[in-house]
Structure formats: C-alpha cells, structure tokens
N, CA, C and O atoms as CSV, one atom per row, in Angstrom:
chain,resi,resn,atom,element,x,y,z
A,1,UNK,N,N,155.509,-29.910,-92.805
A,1,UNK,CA,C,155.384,-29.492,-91.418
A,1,UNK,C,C,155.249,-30.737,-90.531
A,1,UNK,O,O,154.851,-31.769,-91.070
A,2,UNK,N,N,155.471,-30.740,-89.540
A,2,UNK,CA,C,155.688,-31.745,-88.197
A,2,UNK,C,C,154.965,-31.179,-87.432
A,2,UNK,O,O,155.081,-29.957,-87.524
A,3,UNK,N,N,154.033,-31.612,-86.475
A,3,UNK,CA,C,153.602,-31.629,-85.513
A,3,UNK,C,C,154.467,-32.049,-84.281
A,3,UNK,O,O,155.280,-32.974,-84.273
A,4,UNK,N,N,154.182,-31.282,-83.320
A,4,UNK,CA,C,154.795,-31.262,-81.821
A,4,UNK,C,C,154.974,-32.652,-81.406
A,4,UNK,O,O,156.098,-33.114,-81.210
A,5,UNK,N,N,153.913,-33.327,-81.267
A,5,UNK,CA,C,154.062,-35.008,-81.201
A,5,UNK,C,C,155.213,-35.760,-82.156
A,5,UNK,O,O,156.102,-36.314,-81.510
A,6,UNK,N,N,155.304,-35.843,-83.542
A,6,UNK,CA,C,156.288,-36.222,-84.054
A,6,UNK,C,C,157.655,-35.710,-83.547
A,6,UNK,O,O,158.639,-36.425,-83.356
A,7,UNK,N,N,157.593,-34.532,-83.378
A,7,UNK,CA,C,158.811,-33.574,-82.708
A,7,UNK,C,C,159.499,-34.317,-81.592
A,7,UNK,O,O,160.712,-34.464,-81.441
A,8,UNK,N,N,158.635,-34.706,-80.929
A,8,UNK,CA,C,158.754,-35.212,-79.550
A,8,UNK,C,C,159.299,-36.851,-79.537
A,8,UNK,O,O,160.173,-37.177,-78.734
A,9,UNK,N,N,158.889,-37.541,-80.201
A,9,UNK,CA,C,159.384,-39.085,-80.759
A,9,UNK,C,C,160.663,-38.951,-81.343
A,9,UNK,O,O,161.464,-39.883,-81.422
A,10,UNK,N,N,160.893,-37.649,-81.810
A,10,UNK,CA,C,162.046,-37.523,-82.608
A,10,UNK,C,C,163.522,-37.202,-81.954
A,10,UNK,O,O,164.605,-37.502,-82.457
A,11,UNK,N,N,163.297,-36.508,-80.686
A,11,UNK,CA,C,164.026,-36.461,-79.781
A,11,UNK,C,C,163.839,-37.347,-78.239
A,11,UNK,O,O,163.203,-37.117,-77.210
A,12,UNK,N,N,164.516,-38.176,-78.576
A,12,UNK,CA,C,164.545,-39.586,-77.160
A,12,UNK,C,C,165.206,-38.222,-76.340
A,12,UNK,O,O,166.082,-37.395,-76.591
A,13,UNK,N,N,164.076,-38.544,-74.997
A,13,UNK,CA,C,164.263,-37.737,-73.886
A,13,UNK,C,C,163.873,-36.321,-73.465
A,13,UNK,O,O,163.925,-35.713,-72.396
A,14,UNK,N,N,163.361,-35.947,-75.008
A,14,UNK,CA,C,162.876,-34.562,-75.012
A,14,UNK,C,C,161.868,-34.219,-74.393
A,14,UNK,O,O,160.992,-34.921,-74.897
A,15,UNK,N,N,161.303,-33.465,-73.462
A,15,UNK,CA,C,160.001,-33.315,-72.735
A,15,UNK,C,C,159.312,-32.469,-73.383
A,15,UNK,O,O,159.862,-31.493,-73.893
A,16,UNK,N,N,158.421,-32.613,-73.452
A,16,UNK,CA,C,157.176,-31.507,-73.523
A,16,UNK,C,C,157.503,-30.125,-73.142
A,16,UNK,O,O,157.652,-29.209,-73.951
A,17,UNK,N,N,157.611,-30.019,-71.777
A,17,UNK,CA,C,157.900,-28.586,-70.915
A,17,UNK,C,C,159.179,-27.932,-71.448
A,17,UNK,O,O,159.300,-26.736,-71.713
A,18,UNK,N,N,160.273,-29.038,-71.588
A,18,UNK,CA,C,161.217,-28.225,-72.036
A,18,UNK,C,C,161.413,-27.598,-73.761
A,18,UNK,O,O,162.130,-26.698,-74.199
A,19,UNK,N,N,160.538,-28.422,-74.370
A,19,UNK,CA,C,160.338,-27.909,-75.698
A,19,UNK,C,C,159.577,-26.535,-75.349
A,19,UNK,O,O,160.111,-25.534,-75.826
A,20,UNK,N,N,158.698,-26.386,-74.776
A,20,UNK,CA,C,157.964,-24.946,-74.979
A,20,UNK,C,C,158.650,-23.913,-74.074
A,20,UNK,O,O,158.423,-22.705,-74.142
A,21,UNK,N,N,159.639,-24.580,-73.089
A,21,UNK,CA,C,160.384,-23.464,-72.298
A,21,UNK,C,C,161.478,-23.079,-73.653
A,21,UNK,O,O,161.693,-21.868,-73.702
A,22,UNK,N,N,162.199,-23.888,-74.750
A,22,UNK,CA,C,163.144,-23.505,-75.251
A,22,UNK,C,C,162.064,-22.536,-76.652
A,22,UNK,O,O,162.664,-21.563,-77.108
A,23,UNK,N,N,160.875,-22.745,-77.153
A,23,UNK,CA,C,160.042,-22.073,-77.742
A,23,UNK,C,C,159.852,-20.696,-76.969
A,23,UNK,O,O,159.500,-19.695,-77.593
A,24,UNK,N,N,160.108,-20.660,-75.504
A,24,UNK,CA,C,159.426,-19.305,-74.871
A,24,UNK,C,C,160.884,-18.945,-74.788
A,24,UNK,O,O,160.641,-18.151,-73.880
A,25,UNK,N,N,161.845,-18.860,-74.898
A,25,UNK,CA,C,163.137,-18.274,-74.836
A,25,UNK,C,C,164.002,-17.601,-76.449
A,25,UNK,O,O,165.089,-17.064,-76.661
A,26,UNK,N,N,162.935,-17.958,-77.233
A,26,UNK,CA,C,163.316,-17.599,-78.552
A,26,UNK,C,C,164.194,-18.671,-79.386
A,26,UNK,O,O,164.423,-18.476,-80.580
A,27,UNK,N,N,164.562,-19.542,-78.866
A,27,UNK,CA,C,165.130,-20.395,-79.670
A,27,UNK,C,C,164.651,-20.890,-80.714
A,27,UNK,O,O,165.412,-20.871,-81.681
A,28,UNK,N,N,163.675,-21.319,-80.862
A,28,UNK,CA,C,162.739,-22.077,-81.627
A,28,UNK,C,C,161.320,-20.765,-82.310
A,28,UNK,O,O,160.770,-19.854,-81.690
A,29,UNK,N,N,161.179,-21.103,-83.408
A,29,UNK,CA,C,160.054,-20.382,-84.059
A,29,UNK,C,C,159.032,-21.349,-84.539
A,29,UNK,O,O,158.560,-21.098,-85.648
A,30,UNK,N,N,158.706,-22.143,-84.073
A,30,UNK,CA,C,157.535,-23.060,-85.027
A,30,UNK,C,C,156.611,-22.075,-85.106
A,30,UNK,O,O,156.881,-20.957,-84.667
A,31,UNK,N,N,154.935,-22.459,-85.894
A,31,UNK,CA,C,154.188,-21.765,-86.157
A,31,UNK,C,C,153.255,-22.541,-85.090
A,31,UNK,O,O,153.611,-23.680,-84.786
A,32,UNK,N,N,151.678,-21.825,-84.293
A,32,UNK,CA,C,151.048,-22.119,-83.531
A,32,UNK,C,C,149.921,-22.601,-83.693
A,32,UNK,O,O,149.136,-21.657,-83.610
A,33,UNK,N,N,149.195,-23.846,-83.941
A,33,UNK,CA,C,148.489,-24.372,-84.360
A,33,UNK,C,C,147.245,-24.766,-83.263
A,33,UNK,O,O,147.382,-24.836,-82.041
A,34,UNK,N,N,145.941,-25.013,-84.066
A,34,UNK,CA,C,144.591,-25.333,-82.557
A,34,UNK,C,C,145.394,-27.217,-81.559
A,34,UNK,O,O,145.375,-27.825,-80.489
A,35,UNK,N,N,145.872,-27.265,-82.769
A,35,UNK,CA,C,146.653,-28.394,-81.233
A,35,UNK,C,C,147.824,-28.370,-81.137
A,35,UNK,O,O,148.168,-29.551,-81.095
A,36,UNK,N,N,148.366,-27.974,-81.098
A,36,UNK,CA,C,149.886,-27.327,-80.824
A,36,UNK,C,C,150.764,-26.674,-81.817
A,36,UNK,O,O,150.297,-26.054,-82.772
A,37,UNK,N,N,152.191,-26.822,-81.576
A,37,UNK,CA,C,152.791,-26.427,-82.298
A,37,UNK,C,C,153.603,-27.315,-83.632
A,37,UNK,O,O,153.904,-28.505,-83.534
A,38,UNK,N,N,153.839,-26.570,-84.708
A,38,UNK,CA,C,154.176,-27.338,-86.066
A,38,UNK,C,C,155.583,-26.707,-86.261
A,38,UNK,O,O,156.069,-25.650,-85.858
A,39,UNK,N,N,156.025,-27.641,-86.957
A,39,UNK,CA,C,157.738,-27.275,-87.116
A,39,UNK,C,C,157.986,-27.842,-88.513
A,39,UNK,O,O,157.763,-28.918,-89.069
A,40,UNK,N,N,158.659,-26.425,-88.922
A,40,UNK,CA,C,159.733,-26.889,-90.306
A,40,UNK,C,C,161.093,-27.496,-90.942
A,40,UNK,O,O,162.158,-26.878,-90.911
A,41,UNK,N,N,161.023,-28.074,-91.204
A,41,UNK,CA,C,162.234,-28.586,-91.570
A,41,UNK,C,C,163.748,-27.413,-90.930
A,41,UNK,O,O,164.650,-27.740,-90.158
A,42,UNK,N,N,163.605,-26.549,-91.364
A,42,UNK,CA,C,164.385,-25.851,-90.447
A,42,UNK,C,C,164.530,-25.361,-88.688
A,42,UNK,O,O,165.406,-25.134,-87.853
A,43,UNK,N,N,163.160,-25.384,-88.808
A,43,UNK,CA,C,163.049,-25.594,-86.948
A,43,UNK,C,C,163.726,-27.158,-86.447
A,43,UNK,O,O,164.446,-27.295,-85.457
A,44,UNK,N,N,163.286,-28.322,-87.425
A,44,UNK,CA,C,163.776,-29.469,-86.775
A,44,UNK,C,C,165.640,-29.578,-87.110
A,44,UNK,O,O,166.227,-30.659,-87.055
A,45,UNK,N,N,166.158,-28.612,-87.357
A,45,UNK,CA,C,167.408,-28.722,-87.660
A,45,UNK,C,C,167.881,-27.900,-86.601
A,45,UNK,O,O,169.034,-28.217,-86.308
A,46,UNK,N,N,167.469,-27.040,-85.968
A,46,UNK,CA,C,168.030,-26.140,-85.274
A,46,UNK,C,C,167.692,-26.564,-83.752
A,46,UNK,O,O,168.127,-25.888,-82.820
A,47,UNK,N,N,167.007,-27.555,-83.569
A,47,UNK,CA,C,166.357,-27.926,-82.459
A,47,UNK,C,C,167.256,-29.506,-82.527
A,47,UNK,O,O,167.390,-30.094,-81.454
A,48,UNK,N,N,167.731,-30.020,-83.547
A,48,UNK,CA,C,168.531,-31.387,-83.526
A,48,UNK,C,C,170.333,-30.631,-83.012
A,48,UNK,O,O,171.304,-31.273,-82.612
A,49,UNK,N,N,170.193,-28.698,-83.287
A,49,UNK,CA,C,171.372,-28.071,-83.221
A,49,UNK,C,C,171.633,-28.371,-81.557
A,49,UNK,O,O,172.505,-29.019,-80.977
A,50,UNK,N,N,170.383,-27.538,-81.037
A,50,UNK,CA,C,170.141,-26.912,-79.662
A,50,UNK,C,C,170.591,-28.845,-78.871
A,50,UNK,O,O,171.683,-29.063,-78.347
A,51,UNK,N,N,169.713,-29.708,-78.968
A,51,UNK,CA,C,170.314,-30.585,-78.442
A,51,UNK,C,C,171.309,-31.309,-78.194
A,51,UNK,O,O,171.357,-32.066,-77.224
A,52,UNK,N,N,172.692,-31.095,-79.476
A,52,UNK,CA,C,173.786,-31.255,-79.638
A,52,UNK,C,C,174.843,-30.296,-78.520
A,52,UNK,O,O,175.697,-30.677,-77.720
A,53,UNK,N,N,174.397,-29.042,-78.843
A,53,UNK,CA,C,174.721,-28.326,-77.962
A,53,UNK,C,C,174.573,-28.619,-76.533
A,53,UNK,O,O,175.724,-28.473,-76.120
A,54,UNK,N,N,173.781,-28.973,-75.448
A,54,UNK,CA,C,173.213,-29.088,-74.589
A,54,UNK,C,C,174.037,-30.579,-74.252
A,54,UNK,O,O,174.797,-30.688,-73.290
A,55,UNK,N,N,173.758,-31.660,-75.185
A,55,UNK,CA,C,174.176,-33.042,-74.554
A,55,UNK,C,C,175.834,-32.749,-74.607
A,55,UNK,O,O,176.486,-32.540,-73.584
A,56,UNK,N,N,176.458,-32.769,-76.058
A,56,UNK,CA,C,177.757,-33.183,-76.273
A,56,UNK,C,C,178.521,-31.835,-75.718
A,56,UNK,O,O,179.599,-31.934,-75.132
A,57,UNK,N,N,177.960,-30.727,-75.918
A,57,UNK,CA,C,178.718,-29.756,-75.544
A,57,UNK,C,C,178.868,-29.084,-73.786
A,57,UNK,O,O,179.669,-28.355,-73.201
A,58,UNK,N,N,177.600,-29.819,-73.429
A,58,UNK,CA,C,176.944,-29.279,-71.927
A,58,UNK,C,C,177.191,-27.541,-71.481
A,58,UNK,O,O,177.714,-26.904,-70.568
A,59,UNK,N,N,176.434,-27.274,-72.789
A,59,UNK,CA,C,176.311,-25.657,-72.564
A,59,UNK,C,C,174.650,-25.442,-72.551
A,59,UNK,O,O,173.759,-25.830,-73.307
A,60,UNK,N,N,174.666,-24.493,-71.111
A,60,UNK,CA,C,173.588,-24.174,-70.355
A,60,UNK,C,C,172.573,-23.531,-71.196
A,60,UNK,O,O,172.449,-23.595,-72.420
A,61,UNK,N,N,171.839,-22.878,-70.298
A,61,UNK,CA,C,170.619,-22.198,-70.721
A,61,UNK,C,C,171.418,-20.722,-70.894
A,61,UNK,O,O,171.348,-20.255,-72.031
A,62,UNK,N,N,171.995,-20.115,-70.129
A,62,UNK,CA,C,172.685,-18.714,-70.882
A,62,UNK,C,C,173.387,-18.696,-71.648
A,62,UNK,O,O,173.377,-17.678,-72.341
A,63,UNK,N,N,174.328,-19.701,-71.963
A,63,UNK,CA,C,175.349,-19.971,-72.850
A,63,UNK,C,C,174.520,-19.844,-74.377
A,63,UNK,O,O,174.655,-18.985,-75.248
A,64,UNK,N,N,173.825,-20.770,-74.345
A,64,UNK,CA,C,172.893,-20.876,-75.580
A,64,UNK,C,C,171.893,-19.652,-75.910
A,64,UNK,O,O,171.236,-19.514,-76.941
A,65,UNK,N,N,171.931,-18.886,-74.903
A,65,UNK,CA,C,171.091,-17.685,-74.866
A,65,UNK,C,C,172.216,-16.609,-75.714
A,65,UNK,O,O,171.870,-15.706,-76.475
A,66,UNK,N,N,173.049,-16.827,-75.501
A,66,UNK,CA,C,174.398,-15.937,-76.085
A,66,UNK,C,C,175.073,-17.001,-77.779
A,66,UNK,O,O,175.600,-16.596,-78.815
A,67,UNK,N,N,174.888,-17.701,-77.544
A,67,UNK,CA,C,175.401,-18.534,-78.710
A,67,UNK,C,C,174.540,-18.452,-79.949
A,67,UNK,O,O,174.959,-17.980,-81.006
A,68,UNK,N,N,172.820,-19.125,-79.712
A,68,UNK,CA,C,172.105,-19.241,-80.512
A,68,UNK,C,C,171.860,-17.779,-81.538
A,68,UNK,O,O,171.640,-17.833,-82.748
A,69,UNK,N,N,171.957,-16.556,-80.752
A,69,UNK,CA,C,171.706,-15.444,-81.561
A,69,UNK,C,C,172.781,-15.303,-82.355
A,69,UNK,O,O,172.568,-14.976,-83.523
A,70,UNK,N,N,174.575,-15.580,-81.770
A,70,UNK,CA,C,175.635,-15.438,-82.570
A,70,UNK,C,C,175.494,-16.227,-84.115
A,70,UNK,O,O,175.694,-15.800,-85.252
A,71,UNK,N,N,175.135,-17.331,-83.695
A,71,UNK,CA,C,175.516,-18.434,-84.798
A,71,UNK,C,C,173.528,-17.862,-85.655
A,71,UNK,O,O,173.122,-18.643,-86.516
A,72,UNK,N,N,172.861,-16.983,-85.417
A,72,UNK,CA,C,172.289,-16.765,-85.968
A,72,UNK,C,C,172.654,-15.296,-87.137
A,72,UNK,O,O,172.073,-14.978,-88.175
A,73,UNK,N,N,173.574,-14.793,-86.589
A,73,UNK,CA,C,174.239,-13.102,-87.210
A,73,UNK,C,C,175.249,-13.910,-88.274
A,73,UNK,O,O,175.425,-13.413,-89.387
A,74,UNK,N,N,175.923,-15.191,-87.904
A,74,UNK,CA,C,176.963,-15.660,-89.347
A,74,UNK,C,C,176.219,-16.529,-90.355
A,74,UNK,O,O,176.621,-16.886,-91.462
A,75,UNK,N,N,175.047,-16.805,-89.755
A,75,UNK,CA,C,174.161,-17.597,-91.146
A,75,UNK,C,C,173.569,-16.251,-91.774
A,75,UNK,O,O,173.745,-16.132,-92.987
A,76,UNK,N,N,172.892,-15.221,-91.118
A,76,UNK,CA,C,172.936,-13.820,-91.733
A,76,UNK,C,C,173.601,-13.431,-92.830
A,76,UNK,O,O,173.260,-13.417,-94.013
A,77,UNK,N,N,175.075,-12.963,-92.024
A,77,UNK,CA,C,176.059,-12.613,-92.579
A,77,UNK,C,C,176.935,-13.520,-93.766
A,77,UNK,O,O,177.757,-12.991,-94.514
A,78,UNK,N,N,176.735,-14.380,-93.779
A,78,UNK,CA,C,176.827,-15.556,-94.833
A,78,UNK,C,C,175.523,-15.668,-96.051
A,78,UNK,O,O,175.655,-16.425,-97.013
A,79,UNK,N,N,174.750,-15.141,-95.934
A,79,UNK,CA,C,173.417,-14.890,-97.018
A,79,UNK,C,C,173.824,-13.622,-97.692
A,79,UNK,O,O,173.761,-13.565,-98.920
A,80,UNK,N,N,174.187,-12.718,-97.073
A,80,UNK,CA,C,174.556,-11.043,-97.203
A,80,UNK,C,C,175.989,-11.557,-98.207
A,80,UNK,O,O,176.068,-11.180,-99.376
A,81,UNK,N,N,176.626,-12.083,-97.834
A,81,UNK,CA,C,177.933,-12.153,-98.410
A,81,UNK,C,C,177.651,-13.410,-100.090
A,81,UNK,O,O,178.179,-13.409,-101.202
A,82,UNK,N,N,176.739,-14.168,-99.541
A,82,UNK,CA,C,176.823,-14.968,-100.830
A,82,UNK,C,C,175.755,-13.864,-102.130
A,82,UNK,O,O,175.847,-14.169,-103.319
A,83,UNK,N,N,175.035,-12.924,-101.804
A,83,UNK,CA,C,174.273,-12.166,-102.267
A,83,UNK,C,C,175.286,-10.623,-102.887
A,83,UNK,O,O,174.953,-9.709,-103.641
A,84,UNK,N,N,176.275,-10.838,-102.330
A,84,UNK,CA,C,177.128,-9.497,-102.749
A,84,UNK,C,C,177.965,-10.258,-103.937
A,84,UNK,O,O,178.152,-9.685,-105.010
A,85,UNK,N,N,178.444,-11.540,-103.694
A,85,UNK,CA,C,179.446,-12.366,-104.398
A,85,UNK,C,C,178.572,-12.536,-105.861
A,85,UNK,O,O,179.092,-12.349,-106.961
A,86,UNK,N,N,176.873,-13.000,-105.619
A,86,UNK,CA,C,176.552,-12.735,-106.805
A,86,UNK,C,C,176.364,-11.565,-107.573
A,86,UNK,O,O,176.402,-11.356,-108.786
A,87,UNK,N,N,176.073,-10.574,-106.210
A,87,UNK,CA,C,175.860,-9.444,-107.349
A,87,UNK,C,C,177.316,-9.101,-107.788
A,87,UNK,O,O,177.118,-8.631,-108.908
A,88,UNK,N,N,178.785,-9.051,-107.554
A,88,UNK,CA,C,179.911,-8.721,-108.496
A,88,UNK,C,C,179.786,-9.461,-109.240
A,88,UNK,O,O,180.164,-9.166,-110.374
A,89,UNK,N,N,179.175,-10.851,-108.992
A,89,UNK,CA,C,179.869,-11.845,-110.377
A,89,UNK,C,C,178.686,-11.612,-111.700
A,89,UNK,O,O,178.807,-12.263,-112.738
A,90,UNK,N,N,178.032,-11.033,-111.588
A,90,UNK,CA,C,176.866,-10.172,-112.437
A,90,UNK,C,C,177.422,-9.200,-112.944
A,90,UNK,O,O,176.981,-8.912,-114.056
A,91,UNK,N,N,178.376,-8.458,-112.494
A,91,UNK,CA,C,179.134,-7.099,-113.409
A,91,UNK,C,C,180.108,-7.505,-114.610
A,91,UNK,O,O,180.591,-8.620,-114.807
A,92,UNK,N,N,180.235,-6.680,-115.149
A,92,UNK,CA,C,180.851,-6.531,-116.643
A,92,UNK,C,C,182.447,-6.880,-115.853
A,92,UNK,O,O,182.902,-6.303,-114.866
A,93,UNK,N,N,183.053,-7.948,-116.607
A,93,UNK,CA,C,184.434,-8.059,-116.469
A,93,UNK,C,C,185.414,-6.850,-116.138
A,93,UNK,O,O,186.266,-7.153,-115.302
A,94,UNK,N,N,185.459,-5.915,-116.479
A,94,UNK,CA,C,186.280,-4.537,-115.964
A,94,UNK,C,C,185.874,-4.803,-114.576
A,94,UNK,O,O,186.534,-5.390,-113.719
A,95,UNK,N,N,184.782,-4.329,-114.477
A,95,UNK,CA,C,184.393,-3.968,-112.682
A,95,UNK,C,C,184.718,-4.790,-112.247
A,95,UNK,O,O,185.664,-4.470,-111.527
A,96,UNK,N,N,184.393,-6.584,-112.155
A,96,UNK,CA,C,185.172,-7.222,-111.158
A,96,UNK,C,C,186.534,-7.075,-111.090
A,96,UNK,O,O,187.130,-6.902,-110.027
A,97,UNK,N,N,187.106,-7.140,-112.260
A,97,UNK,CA,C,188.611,-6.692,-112.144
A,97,UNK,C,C,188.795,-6.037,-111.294
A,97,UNK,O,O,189.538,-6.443,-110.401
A,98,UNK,N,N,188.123,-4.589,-111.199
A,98,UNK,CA,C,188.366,-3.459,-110.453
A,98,UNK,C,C,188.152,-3.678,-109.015
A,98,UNK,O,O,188.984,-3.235,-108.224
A,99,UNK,N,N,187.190,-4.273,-108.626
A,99,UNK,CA,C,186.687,-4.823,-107.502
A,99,UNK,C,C,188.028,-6.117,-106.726
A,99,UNK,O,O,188.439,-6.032,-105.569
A,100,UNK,N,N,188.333,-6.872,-107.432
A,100,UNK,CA,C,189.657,-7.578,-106.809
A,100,UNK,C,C,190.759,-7.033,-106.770
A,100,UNK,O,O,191.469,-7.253,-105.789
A,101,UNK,N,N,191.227,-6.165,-107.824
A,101,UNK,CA,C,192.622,-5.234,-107.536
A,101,UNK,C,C,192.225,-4.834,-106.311
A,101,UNK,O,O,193.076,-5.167,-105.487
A,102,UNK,N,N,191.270,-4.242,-105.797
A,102,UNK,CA,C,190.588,-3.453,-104.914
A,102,UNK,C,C,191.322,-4.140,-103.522
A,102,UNK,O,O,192.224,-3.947,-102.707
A,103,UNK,N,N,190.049,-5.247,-103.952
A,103,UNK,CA,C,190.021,-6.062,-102.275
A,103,UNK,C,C,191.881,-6.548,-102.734
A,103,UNK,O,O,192.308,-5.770,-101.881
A,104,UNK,N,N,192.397,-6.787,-102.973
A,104,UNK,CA,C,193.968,-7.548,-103.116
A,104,UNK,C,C,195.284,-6.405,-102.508
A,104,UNK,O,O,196.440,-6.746,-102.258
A,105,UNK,N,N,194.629,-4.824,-102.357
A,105,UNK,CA,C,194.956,-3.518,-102.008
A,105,UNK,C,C,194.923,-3.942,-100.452
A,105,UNK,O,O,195.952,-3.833,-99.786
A,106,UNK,N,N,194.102,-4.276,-100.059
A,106,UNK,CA,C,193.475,-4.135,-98.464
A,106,UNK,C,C,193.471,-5.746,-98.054
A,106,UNK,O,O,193.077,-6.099,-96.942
C-alpha cells in the first residue's frame, strides 16, 4: 500500500485537490485511512491511466466520466471470457470439439 503523500511525489504536478476531486468522482477506489488515503498497486496504475489520458490525450472530466466506466466493462468482460475459455478447456475432448464446430457454425 502507498500512502497519499507517496502518491503525490509520484505524479509531478498532481495536486492534492485534484486527487480527491478524481477519488470523489469514482475514478479512483483507494481505501480511507486516519491520515489519508492508501493506494494499491492497482489504484496506482489506473491513476498513472487517468493521467495519460488527461495529458497526452486531453480528454476532459466528462469524457473520462464516460470512458473510465467503458474501459472498466472490457477488463470485466475480459475476466468473464478468460474464465469461460478455462472452463471449456476443462471439458472432456468431445465437448470442446462440440463447442468449436459450434462457434465455427456462427
């Protein structure tokens, strides 16, 4: 875990205010601590995302309001799909068979 302070060194230019405005907009989930907030390795990836977005891409505060949830439904939908792929590749050789004639139909 990271503390808000490290957080903050970690992004040249990052403010304070705007870290907890992008925390109060749902972007960010850290957990809430008696001196601030702590971040996981995955919060600091998605927050190195959000700034990429913002500098190189110069997409706003609604844009990202519409984006961040999308690109949150295909990391979803990409868990769902690697979880189905294992469960066929777990079946008895017939069934996958049956299962690719299938999908190779459609």
């Amino acid at each position: 875990m990271r503390e808000e302070a490290e957080i903050l060194g970690l992004f040249s230019g990052l403010r304070r205010e705007t870290l907890h405005v992008w925390i109060e907009r749902g972007w960010l989930a850290p957990t809430r601590g008696g001196d601030g907030y702590r971040f996981q390795e995955i919060d600091v990836a998605r927050l190195r995302l959000i700034v990429e977005f913002r500098t190189d891409l110069a997409l706003d505060d609604d844009a990202l309001d519409v984006v961040l949830p999308l690109l949150d439904q295909v990391h979803g939908l990409r868990r769902e799909l690697h979880r189905l792929a294992d469960a066929v590749n777990a079946q008895p050789q017939d069934v996958q068979a049956r299962i690719s004639a299938h999908l190779e139909e459609n």
